[in-house]
C-alpha positions in Angstrom: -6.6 5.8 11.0 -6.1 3.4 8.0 -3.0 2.2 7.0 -3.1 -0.5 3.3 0.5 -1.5 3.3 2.0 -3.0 5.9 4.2 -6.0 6.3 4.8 -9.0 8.7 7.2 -12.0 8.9 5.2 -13.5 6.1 7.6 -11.6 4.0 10.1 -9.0 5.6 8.8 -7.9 8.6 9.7 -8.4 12.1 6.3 -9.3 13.6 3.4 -11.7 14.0 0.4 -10.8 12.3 -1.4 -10.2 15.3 1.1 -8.3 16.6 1.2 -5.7 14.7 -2.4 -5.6 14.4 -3.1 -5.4 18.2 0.2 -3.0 18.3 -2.0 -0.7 15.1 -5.0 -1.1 17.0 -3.2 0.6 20.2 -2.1 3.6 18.2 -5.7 4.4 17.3 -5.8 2.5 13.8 -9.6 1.7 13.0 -8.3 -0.5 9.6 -5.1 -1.9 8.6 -4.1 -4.8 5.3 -1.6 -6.8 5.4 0.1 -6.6 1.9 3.4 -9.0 2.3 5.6 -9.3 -0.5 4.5 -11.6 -2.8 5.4 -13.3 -6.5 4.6 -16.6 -8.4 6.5 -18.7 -5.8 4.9 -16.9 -2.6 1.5 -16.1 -3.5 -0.7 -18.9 -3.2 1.1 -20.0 0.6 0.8 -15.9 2.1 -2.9 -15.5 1.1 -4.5 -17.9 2.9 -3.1 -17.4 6.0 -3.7 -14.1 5.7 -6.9 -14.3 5.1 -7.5 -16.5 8.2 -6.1 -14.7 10.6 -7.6 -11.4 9.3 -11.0 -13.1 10.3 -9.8 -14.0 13.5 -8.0 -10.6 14.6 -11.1 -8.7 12.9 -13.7 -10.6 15.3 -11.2 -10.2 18.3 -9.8 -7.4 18.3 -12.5 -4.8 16.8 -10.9 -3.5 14.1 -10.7 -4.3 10.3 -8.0 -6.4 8.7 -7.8 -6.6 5.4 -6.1 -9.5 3.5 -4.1 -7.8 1.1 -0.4 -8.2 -0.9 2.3 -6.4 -2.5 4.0 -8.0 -5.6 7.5 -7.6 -5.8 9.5 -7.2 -8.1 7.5 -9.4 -11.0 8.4 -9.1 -14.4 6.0 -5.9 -15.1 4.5 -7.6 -18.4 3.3 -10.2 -16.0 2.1 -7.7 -12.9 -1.8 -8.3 -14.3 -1.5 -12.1 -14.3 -0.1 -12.1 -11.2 -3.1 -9.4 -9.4 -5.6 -11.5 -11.0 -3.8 -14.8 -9.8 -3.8 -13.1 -6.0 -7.3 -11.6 -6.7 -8.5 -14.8 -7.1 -6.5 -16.5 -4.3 -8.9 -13.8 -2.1 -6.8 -11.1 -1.5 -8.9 -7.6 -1.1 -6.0 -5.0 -1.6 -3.4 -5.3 -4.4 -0.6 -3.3 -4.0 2.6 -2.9 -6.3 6.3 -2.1 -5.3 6.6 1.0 -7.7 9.7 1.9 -9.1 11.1 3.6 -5.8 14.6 5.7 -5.9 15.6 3.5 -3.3 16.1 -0.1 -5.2 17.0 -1.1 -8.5 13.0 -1.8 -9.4 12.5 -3.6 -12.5 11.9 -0.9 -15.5 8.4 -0.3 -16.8 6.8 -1.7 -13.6 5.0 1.4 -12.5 3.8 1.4 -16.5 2.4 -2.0 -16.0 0.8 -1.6 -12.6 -1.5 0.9 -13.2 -2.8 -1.0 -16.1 -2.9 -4.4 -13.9 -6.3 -4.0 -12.2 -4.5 -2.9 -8.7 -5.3 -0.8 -5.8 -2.6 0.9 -5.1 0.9 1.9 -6.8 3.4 2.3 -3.6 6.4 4.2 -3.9 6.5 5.2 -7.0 9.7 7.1 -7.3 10.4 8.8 -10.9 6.8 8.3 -11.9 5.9 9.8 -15.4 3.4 11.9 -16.3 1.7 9.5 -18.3 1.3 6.6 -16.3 0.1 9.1 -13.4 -3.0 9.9 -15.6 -3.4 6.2 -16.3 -3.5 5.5 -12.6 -6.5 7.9 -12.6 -8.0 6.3 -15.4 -7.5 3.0 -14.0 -8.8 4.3 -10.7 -5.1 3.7 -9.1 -4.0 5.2 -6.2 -0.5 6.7 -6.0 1.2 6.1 -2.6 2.7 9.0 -0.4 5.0 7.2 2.3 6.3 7.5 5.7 8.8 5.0 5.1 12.5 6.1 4.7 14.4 6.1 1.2 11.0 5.5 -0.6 10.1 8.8 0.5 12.5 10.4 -1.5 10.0 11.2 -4.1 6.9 11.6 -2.0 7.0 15.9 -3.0 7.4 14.8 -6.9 4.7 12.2 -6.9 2.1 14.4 -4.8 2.4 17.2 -7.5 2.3 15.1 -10.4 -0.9 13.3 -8.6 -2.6 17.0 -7.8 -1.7 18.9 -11.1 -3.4 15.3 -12.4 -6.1 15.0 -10.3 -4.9 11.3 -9.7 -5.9 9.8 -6.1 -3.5 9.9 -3.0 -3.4 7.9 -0.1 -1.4 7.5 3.0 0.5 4.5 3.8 3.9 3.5 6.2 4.7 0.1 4.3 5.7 -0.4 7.9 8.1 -3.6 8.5 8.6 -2.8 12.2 6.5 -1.6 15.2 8.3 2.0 15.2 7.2 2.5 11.6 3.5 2.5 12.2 1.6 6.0 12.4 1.7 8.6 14.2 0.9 12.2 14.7 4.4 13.4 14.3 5.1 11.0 11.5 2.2 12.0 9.7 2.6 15.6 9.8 6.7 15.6 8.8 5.6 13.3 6.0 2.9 15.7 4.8 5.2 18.7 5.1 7.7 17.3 3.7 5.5 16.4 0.2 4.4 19.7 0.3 0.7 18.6 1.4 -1.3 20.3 4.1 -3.2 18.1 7.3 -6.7 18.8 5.2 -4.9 17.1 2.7 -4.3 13.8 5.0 -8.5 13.6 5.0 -8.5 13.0 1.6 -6.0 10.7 1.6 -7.4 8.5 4.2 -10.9 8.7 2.6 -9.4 7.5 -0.4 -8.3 4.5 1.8 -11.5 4.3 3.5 -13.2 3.8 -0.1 -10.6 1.3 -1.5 -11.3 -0.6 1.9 -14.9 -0.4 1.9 -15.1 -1.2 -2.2 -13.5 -4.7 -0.8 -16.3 -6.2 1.6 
């Protein structure tokens, strides 16, 4: 499995990074990035100790790390400086926190993100039309997750991204060890987005090419 969101006490979550990596690699992961939250203040301290410990856990642990982040909550005019700006700070995998039903996101950000030179556009929530065919322009994925209150809109943003033609992947923006993957969580999430398990191939190709775009 690949999961390319996931969070540690760099930011919000609850565990060391080699924690949750040797935890992932126990439930069967084969890659996994560590995306913490990140802005103008955070940025340039998460990265590279990120990155070094994504070499170290990669060599010992025999399976992929990828250095990644998610900016949060950036003004959305500035969401391209800020990917380039952790881009060149050597993160591989740019997320966004999209404009999820579950926080007060600022407006416009999903608008700006898939215009920004990302990866992927997590949680989207309300996403419109429009910016779903930019993500596919842009070659953005959208994000289907397993992660409560963000999920809310995982059924709305899978048919938009289908009717589209926009790419889907599977992530658990996990901030604890209960929220990585697993069979059962993968299969409610699916049915509950009105996706089918063929369906979760894709979706983890998609990652697979994003990760493999990176090395």
């Amino acid at each position: 499995m690949i999961d390319l969101h996931t969070h540690t006490l760099f930011s919000d979550g609850v565990l060391l990074p080699s924690e949750l990596v040797y935890r992932a690699k126990v439930k069967g992961y084969k890659t996994i990035s560590i995306t913490d939250h990140v802005d103008y203040s955070t940025y340039d301290y998460v990265i590279p100790r990120i990155i070094k410990v994504s070499q170290i856990l990669t060599e010992q642990y025999a399976i992929t790390v990828l250095p990644g982040v998610e900016i949060t909550y950036v003004p959305p005019k500035l969401i391209k400086d800020m990917a380039e700006k952790c881009r060149n700070a050597g993160a591989k995998i740019i997320v966004v926190h999209g404009e999820t039903v579950a926080e007060t996101v600022p407006p416009e950000t999903n608008h700006y993100a898939v215009q920004a030179g990302i990866d992927i556009l997590a949680h989207p929530g309300h996403i419109t039309k429009e910016d779903v065919l930019l993500a596919k322009e842009n070659n953005v994925c959208l994000e289907i997750t397993t992660r409560h209150g963000h999920n809310a809109t995982n059924k709305e943003v899978a048919s938009l991204a289908v009717e589209c033609g926009t790419k889907l992947v599977l992530n658990t923006d996990s901030h604890e060890p209960e929220n990585l993957m697993d069979e059962e969580k993968i299969k409610t999430t699916l049915l509950n987005a009105g996706l089918d398990l063929e369906y979760f191939k894709i979706m983890q190709q998609n990652s697979y090419d994003i990760a493999a775009s990176k090395k």
